[in-house]
Steps between C-alpha positions, in 0.01 A plus 500: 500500500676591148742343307669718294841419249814579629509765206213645578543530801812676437373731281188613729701429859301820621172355416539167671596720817178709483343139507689379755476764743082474442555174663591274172707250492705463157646215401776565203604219265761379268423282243166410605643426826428648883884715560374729721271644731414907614261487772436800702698567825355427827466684767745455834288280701484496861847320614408493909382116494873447328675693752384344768569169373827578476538613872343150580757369322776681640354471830506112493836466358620716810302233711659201393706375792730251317664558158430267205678174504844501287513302181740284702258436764224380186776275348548344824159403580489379153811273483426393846352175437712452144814373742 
């Protein structure tokens, strides 16, 4: 990882994304201090585990026989021994 001035970095912006797309991460700061980060971009991973987790999700909310109770029905059980 680099850390390179915000000037700098301005200055050779081209550079840092040679670096970064040879698998560098560069970190540029102000000040001394961490501001920002170029890391290279990642490839689309494989998003079938995360579709089918959401068709188990909308599966089961199509299974649920009885809605969710009210707000009412929660501040009734609540104040029910209050009386």
């Amino acid at each position: 990882m680099s850390n390179i001035g915000a000037f700098e970095a301005k200055n050779t912006f081209e550079a840092l994304l040679d670096l970064v797309q040879k698998g560098e991460d560069v970190v540029i700061t102000r000040h001394g201090k961490p501001v920002a980060r170029l890391i290279p971009e990642r490839q689309a991973g494989n998003r079938q585990p995360a579709r089918e987790a959401v068709a188990r999700i909308r599966a089961r909310k199509l299974a649920r026989t009885s809605p969710l109770p009210l707000v009412d029905n929660w501040l009734a059980f609540r104040n029910e021994g209050l009386t």
